[in-house]
C-alpha positions, 0 to 999 in steps of 0.5 A, spaced: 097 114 569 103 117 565 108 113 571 103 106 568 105 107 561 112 109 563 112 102 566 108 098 561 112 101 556 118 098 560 115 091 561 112 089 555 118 088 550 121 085 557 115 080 558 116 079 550 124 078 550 122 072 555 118 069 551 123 069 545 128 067 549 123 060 552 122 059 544 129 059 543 131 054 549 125 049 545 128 050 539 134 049 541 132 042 545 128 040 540 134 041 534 138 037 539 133 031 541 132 030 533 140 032 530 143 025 528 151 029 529 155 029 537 156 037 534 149 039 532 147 036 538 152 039 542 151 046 540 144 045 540 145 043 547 150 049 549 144 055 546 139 052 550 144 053 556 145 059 554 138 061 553 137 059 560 142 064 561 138 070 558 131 067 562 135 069 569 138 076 566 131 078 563 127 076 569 132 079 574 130 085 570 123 084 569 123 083 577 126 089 578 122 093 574 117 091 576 118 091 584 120 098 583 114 101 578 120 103 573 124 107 577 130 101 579 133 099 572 139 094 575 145 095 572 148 089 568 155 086 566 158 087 560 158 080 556 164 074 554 160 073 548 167 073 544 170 068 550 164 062 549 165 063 541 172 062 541 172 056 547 166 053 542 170 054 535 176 051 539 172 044 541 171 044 533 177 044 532 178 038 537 173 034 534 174 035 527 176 027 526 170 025 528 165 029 525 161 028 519 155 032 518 148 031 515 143 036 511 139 034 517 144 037 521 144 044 516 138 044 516 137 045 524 143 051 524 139 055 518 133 054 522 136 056 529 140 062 525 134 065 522 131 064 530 137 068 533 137 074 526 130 074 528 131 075 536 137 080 535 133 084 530 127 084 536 131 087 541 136 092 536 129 095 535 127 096 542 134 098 543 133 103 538 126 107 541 128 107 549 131 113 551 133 109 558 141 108 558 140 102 563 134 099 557 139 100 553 145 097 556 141 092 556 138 091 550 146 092 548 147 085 553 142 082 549 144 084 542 151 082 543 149 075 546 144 073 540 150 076 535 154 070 538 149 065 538 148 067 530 156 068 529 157 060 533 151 057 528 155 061 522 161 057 524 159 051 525 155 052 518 161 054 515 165 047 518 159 043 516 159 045 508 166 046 507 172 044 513 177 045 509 176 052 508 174 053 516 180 050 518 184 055 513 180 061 516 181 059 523 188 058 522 189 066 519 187 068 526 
């Protein structure tokens, strides 16, 4: 019974993070099918893509969790967050002459921040209760990729309200 409850505490936040993560790619599709602006609908797109990403990662794991009753925790690599946010603020940079945002457009990114906040502040709590280095390395995974979701949504929020300002941050780094 003990090995059950193991299990169970293993799967459920699993089956709850894919849950999440389904919500998201119907946020993001929706946001993009509804925004008036190529950016917005271009980044909306490209979370919901990566969302897809984080569907595939966590049901390998809830499959091998599961397949093998707690004991095989699959190991995962470690993220390139930090070289999709670099690539996606470098397409801002190429299509900055033909933007011009809409309070639509802030709208839909503040709603998809307060979505990506929620899912990474999820998944720091899980992080925090479990013991098993391979959930944690997971959960780690996870917080990384929602932290540059939320990081992406802030730099296009930031180049929609004031590009002047983005570009002069930009060009500092």
């Amino acid at each position: 019974m003990e090995n059950k409850q193991n299990l169970n505490d293993l799967i459920e936040p699993l089956q709850i993070a894919l849950n999440l993560e389904k919500e998201g790619k119907k946020l993001f599709l929706q946001a993009a099918s509804e925004t008036k602006s190529s950016l917005a609908k271009q980044t909306f797109e490209f979370l919901a893509k990566e969302e897809d990403v984080h569907i595939a990662k966590i049901e390998e794991f809830y499959k091998s969790v599961t397949d093998s009753e707690g004991s095989e925790i699959p190991d995962i690599e470690e993220s390139n967050a930090d070289e999709k946010l670099e690539s996606f603020n470098q397409r801002l940079e190429e299509i900055r002459s033909e933007f011009k945002p809409t309070m639509t457009d802030v709208d839909a990114y503040k709603l998809a921040l307060d979505f990506e906040n929620g899912a990474e502040d999820y998944y720091q709590e899980k992080y925090d209760e479990t013991d098993n280095k391979a959930m944690k390395k997971f959960y780690r995974w996870l917080i990384i990729e929602e932290t540059m979701h939320a990081r992406l949504i802030n730099s296009c929020l930031k180049f929609v309200e004031d590009p002047v300002e983005w570009f002069k941050k930009r060009s500092k780094n």
